[in-house]
N, C-alpha and C positions, 0 to 999 in steps of 0.2 A: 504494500500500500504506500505510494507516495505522499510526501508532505509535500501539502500545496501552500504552505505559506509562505508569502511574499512581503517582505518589508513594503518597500514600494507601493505594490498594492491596498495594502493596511494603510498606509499612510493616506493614500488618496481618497481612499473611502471614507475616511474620518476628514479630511479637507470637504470632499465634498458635499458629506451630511453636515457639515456645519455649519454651513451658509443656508441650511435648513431648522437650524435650533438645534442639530440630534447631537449630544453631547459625544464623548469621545468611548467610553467604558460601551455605549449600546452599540458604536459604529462599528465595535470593535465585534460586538457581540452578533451585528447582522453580517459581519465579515465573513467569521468563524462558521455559523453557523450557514452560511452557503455553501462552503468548502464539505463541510458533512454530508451536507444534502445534496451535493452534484453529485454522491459518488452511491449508487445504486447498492453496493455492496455494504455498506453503511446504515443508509437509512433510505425508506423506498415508500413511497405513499402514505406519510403519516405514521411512519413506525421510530421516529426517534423525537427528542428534544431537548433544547438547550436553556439557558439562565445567567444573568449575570445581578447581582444585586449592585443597588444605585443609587440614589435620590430621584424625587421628583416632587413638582408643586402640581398641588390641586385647582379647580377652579377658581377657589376663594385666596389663594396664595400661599396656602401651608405646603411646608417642607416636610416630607416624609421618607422614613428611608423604605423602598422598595424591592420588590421582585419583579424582574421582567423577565415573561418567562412565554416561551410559546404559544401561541394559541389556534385552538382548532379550528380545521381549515386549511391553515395556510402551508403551504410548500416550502421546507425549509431552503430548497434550491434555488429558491427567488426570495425568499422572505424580503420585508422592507420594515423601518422600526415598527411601527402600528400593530404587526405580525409578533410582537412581543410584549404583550400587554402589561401593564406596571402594579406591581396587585401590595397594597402597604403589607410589609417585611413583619410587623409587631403582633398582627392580626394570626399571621400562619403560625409563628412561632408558639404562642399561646396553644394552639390546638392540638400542639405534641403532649400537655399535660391531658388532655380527654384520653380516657379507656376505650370510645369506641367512638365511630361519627361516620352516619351511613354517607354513602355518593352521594344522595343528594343533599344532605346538610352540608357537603363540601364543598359541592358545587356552589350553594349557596353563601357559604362562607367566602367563597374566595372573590364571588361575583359582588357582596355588598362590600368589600375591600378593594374594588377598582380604582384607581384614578382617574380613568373615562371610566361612566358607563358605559359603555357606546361599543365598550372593547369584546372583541370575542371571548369565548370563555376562555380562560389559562387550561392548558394542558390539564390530563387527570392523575400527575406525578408530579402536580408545581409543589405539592407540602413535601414530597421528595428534597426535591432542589432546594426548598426552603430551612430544610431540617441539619442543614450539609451547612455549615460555617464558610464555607470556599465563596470567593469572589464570582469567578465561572464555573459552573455547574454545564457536561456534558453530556449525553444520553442515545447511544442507537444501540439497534440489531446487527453488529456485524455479522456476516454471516460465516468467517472466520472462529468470533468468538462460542456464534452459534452451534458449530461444528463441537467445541471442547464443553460445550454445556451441557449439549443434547445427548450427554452419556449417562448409564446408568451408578458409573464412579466419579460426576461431575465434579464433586466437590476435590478428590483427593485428584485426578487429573487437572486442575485450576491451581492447584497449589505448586503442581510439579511444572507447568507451566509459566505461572505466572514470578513463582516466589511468594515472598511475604510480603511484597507492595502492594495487592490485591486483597480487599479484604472480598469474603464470599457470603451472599446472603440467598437462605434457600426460598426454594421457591413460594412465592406469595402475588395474591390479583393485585395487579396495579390499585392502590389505593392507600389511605388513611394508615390500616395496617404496613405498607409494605414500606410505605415512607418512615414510619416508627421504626421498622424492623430494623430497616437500611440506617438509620441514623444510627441504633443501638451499636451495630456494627462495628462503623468507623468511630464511635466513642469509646469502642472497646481496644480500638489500635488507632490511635489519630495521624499516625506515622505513614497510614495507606494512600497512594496516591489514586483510587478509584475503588470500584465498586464489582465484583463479577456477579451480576442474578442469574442461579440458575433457570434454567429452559425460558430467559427472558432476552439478557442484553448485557451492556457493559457501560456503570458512569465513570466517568474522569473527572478530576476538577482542579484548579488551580487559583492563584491568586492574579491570575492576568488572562486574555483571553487566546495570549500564544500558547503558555503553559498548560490551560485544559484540553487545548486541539493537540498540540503536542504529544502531550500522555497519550491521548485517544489512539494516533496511529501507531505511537510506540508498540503499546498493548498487540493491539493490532496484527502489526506485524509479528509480533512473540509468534499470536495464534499460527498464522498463517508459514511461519518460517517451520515452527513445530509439525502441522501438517506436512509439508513438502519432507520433512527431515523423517520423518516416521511414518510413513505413508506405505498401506499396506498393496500388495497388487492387486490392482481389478479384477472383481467377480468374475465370472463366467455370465459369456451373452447367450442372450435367447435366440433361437434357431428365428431364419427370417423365410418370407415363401419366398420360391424364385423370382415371379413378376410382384413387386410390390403396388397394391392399387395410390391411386394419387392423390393427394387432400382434396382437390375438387371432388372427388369422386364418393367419400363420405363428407364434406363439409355437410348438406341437404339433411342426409341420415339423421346423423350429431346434433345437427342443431334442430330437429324436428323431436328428436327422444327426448332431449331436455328440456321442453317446454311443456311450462305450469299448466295442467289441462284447469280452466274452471267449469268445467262442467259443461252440458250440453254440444259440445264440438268448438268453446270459447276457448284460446289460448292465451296465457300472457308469453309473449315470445322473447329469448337470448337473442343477443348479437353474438357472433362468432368470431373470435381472433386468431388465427393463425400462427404457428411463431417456428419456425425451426433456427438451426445450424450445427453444426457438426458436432460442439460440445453438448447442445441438448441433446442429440441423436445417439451419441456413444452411450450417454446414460439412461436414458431410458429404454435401448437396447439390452440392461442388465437382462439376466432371465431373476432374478428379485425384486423388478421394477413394480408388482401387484404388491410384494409385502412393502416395499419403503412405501407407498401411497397408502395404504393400508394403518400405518403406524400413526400418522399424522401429520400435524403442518409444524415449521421450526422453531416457530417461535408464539406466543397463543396471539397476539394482537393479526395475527395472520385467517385467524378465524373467520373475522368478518369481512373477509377477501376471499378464502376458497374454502370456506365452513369447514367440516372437519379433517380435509385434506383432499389428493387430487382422486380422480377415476382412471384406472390404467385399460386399456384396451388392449384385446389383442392386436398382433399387425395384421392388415388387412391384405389380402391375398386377391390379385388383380383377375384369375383366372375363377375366383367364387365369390364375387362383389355381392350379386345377388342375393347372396344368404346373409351378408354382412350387415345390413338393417336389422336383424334379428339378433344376430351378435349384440350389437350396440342396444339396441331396446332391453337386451338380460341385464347387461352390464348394469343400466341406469336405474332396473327395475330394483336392483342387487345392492345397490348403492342407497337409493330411496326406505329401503325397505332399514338397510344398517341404521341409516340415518334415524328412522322413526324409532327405532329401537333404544337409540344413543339418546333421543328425548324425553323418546317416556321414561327410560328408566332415573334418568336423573332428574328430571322434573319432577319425579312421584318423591323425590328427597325433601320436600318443605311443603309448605302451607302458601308460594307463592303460585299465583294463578298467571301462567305465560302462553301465548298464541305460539303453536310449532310455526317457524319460517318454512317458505318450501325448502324441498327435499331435495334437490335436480345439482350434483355437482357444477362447480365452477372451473373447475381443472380440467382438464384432460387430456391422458397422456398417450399419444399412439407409439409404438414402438416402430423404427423404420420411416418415420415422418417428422413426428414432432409433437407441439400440444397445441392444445386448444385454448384459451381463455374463455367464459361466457359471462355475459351481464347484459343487463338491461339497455344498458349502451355500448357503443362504439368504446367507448370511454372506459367502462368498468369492463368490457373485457381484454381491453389493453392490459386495464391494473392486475387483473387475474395472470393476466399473462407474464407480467413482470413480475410479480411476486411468483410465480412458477418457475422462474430460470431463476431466481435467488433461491425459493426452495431447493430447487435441485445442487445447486454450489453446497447448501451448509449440507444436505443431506452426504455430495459424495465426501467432502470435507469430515464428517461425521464418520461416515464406514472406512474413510481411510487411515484413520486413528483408533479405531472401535466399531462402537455398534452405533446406529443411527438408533437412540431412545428419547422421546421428545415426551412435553408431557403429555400425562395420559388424558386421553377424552373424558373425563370423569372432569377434569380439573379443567380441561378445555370450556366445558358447557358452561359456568359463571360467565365468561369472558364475551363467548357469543351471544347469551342473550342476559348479561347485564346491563339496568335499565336505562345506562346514560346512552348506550349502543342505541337499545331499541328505540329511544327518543327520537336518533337523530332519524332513524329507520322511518321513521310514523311520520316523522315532518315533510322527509323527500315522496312526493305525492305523482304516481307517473303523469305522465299525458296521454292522451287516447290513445296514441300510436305508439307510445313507447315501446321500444322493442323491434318494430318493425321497420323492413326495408321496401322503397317503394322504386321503380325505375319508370322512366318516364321517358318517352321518346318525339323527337322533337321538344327536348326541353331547354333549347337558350329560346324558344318563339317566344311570344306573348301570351298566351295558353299556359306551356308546358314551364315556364320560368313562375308564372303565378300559382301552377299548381304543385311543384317541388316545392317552393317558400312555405305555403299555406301548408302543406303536409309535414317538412322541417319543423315549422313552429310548434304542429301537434305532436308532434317526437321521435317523427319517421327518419331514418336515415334515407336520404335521396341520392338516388344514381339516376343522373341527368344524361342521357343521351342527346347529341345533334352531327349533323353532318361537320359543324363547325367546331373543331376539338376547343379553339379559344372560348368560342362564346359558352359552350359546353361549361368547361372549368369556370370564369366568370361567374354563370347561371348558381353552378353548385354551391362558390362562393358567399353568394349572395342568398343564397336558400339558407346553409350556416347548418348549424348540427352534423358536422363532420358528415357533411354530405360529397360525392364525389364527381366530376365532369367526364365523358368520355366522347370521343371524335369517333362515329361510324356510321357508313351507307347502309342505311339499314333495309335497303334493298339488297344487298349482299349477305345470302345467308351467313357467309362466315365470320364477318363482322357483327353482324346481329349476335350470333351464337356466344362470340369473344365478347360481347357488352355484359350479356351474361354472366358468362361465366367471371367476367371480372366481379360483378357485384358478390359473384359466391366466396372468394377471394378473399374480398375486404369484408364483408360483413356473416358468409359463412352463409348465407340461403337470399329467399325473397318472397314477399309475404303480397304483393300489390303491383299489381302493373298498368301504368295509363297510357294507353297505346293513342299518342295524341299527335305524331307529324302525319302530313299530307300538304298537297300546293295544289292549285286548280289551274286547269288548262281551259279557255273558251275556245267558242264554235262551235256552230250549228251540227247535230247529231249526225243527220244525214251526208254532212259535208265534210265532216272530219276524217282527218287521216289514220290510219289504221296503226301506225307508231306510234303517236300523240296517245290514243287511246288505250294500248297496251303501255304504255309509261305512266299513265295516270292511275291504273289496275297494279304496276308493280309498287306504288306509294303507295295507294290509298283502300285497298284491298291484302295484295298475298304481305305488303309488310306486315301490318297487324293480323297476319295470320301466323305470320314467323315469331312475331313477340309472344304471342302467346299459346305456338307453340314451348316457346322458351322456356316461359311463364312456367307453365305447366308442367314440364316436364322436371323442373325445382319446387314447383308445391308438392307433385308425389310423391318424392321420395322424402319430403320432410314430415308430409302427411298431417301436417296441421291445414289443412285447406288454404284459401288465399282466395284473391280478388283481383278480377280482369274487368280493367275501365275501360272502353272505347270513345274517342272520338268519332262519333259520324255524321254528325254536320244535321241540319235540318232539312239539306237538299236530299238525304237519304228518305225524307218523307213528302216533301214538296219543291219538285224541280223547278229551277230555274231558265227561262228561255239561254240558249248558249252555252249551257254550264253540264250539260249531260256528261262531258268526260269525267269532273266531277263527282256528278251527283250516281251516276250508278254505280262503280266501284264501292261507295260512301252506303247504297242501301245494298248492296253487298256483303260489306263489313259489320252492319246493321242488323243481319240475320243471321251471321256470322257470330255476332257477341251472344244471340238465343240461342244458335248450335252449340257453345260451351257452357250458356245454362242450365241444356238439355243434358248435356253425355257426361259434366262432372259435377253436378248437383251432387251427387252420390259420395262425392270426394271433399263435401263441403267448399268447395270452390266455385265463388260468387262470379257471375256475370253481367254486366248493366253497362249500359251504353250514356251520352250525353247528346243531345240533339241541339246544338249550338248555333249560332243565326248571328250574324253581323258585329264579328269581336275585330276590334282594330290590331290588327298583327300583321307577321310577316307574311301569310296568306293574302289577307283583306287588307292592300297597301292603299295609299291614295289612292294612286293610279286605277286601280280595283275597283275603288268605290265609287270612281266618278266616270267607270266603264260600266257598273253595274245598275249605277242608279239612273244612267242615262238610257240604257237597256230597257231602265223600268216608268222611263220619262217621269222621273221624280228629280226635286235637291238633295244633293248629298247631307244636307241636315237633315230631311225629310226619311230618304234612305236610310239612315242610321238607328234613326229615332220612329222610324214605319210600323211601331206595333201599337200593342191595345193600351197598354203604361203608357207610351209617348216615351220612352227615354231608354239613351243608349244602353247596350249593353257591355260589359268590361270582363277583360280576362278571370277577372279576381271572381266574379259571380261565374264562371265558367269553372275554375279553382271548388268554390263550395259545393258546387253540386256534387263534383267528384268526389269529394270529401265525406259530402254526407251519402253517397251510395259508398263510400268505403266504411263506414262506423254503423251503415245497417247492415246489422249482422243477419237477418233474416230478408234481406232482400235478394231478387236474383232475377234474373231477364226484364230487368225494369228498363225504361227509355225515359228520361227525363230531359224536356225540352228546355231551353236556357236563350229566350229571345225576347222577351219583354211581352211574347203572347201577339199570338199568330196562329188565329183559327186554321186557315189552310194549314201549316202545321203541324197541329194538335193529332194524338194518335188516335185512334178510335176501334 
């Protein structure tokens, strides 16, 4: 582990917070504590925290001396002062004399001792840092250190390790208790320059904020030098088949097994993350790769990231794909089932009444590929997924010194559903779509750009198709919620196919498709050219047959159902003089969106169409409208504004309709028209 400290650097960061008010002790402390937090092996999505006690004035202008100590939320990789909330020093101290003081009288306690209210909450280990006499107070998960703790002889392996500059405190939940414990400790030896918790972490502390970061990688490196120096040889791997199938090829599967059924054919649906490379792949190649997942996760604060550890797979075998949905449906049946088991029996331990979380692993590990992450977002299955290649570090780190012994699920269960956890759980409130991925073709137009955003907002990850890769990306951009852009002819099946399968890539399946490009050709039906007309048929017809071939062949094998939108225009029911190249292709596609209502009803996959009329886009250009309205010997305000409302129509109401046929779950060969009302029209 390198020391990233930099004089230089240090210097500047305190010049430069100072012309800010941030005094020098905190610049120092938001310095330090980025250098921890860049380094994944350290501290990784809210698994560590730092502290420097201070002074600070209140609103009223009293001096107090204080704790600034992390607060939840913030990243310690970026932190900025604000990110280390100022909590008065005299308030914590007192509360080492209490026998007991539940979470939330802590919580309470540390929040009516703010200097801002306004401040996030302090860490749930600031009376830790408090109880500690040191200047700077240090605190991660290395996964190093994690490696020499997660032993069943942690205590007397930390001693032979570390020496006697380490004092060791056994295991206890973060809290009230463990802040006591840990104080008792170093009162017992005040000569220790840190702290080792077993199956937790490692504090450092100093009287400066080079001296805590210092120790920290000192430590550090002990571990990691000890590992390489006594490192035993790798297990024996698992036999692998000859053709290995490809993560595309169960991404669908996986991410169809693991979704929350609520009942009647509703699912709440994972995002999928993908993750390999060569160090993953050696190791979860072990043929012990079912027991290390099995055992648990390395650290407990890791719980409420991949619950009670990862799902191991078999490797999938390219030449018996087909049976491998069933594979994976045992696997998660097998895993839901431990899981319930891992709850009742330690729930029935008290008199506290707790809601089981689902059941559905967040790990998982294929042998021969790599793992998966899942979460509700793009976002939480990244974190799954990076807390999954740190698991697997402390783990072989762990067997290569010993036994990988982490603590037991018994002692895990407080941790995942204690109540400060569950809080923040109850507050994060999905959105309709959350979960789901939607693709959308023709999505930089004015249409398909209004209906990625509108779906974005409701919590769908959107994959934006257009012929134009820029405007595409842009579109996605601008939609937000790690949505994605891609450039392709989606006249070409293979490009069609490859948009696809990109979306299965990034997000692991697809749950909604709005099959929304098409351009209109004019001239007279009987006059028109026979190329014109078969080019207007390959957009506006066999594309949105290709989409949702696509479509389809990714909801079945995820098997949660899904939903196929159509654009078909309103010339699909009422032609326009000139516009037949158009309009039949469009009622084509039209009966086309009822023949997938018809043959996958069964498969709980929705199909509904949009019957849209005079949206200003890159179809309906000027040019367009003052061909079209002159066609109709009207004005082009007239033309726009030609229905029973009197008033134009906008992409964004084009947007809702699709929206609201994707959130009715019980709809399906519905046609809803989007023109301001327009009896010719109307379907009957």
């Amino acid at each position: 582990m390198k020391n990233l400290w930099n004089d230089g650097d240090a210097e500047k960061i305190v010049a430069d917070y100072a012309k800010k008010g941030v005094a020098r002790d905190l610049a120092l402390r938001v310095y330090t504590t980025r250098l921890l937090g860049g380094e994944p092996r350290l501290v990784l999505h809210g698994g560590g925290n730092t502290s420097c006690k201070t002074k600070a004035t209140d609103l009223v202008g009293d001096k107090w001396d204080v704790l600034c100590v992390k607060g939840s939320g913030w990243d310690m990789g970026v932190i900025e002062p604000q990110g280390l909330p100022a909590v008065k020093l005299g308030a914590l101290l007192k509360a080492r004399s209490l026998k007991k003081l539940s979470d939330e009288d802590m919580v309470a306690l540390q929040r009516a001792n703010l200097i801002d209210p306004s401040s996030p909450n302090p860490s749930v280990e600031t009376l830790l840092h408090a109880f500690l006499p040191h200047k700077f107070v240090d605190h991660t998960h290395s996964t190093a250190i994690l490696a020499v703790v997660d032993q069943d002889d942690s205590e007397a392996l930390s001693k032979k390790v570390f020496g006697s500059k380490m004092g060791f405190v056994p295991y206890i939940m973060p809290g009230f208790d463990l802040a006591k414990a840990a104080a008792d400790v170093f009162d017992a030896d005040p000569t220790v320059e840190g702290l080792i918790l077993d199956k937790h972490g490692i504090f450092t502390f100093g009287d400066d904020a080079k001296q805590a970061y210092d120790r920290m990688i000192h430590y550090v490196n002990l571990a990691e030098d000890f590992i390489t120096s006594h490192g035993k040889p790798r297990t024996e791997k698992a036999a692998l088949p000859a053709r290995l199938a490809k993560p595309a090829d169960i991404a669908p599967m996986l991410r169809g097994a693991v979704a929350v059924a609520r009942g009647e054919g509703r699912f709440n649906r994972m995002i999928s993350d993908f993750r390999t490379s060569d160090a993953i792949v050696d190791f979860i190649n072990s043929a012990k790769i079912a027991d290390y997942a099995g055992r648990g996760v390395s650290t407990p604060d890791l719980s409420i990231r991949i619950k009670t550890g990862p799902m191991a797979l078999p490797a999938p075998d390219a030449d018996k794909i087909g049976d491998y949905k069933s594979v994976i449906r045992q696997h998660v049946e097998e895993f839901a089932k431990d899981y319930r088991a891992y709850f009742e029996t330690n729930d029935a331990l008290d008199d506290v009444k707790r809601t089981m979380l689902d059941q559905m692993p967040r790990l998982t590990l294929v042998p021969g590929l790599g793992m998966f992450g899942h979460g509700r977002t793009l976002k939480d299955a990244k974190i799954a997924s990076d807390v999954g290649e740190m698991w697997i570090e402390a783990v072989r780190g762990a067997e290569a010194i010993g036994d990988f012994h982490p603590l037991s699920k018994a002692d895990l269960f407080p941790l995942e559903y204690w109540s400060l956890e569950q809080a923040k759980l109850a507050a994060n409130k999905p959105k309709p779509l959350t979960g789901q991925v939607v693709l959308v073709t023709g999505g930089a137009g004015a249409i398909g750009a209004a209906t990625a955003k509108l779906f974005a907002d409701n919590g769908a990850h959107a994959v934006v198709v257009d012929l134009d890769a820029s405007r595409a990306t842009e579109a996605a951009k601008k939609a937000g919620n790690s949505s994605i852009g891609i450039g392709a002819d989606i006249t070409d099946p293979a490009q069609m196919r490859a948009a696809f399968d990109q979306a299965v890539a990034v997000y692991g399946g697809l749950d909604i498709l709005v099959s929304n490009a098409g351009a209109a050709w004019e001239g007279r039906i009987g006059e028109l050219d026979d190329a014109t007309l078969r080019k207007s048929f390959e957009l506006n017809f066999f594309a949105h047959q290709s989409a949702a071939q696509n479509a389809v062949r990714i909801m079945l094998e995820q098997g949660t159902g899904g939903v196929l939108l159509f654009n078909t225009s309103k010339q699909a029911i009422n032609p326009g003089p000139k516009f037949g190249a158009y309009g039949i292709p469009k009622a084509a596609t039209l009966f086309l969106s009822r023949q997938y209502a018809l043959e996958y009803g069964a498969h709980s996959i929705r199909s509904n169409a949009v019957n849209a009329d005079r949206i200003r886009s890159g179809l309906l250009t000027d040019a367009m409208i003052a061909s079209r309205s002159g066609a109709r010997g009207v004005s082009e305000k007239e033309y726009m504004a030609g229905n029973l409302l009197g008033q134009e129509v906008t992409a964004e109401d084009v947007a809702q309709a699709f929206l609201h046929q994707a959130l009715a779950e019980r709809t399906t060969a519905d046609v809803t028209t989007v023109d301001g009302g327009n009896i010719a029209a109307a379907l009957r």
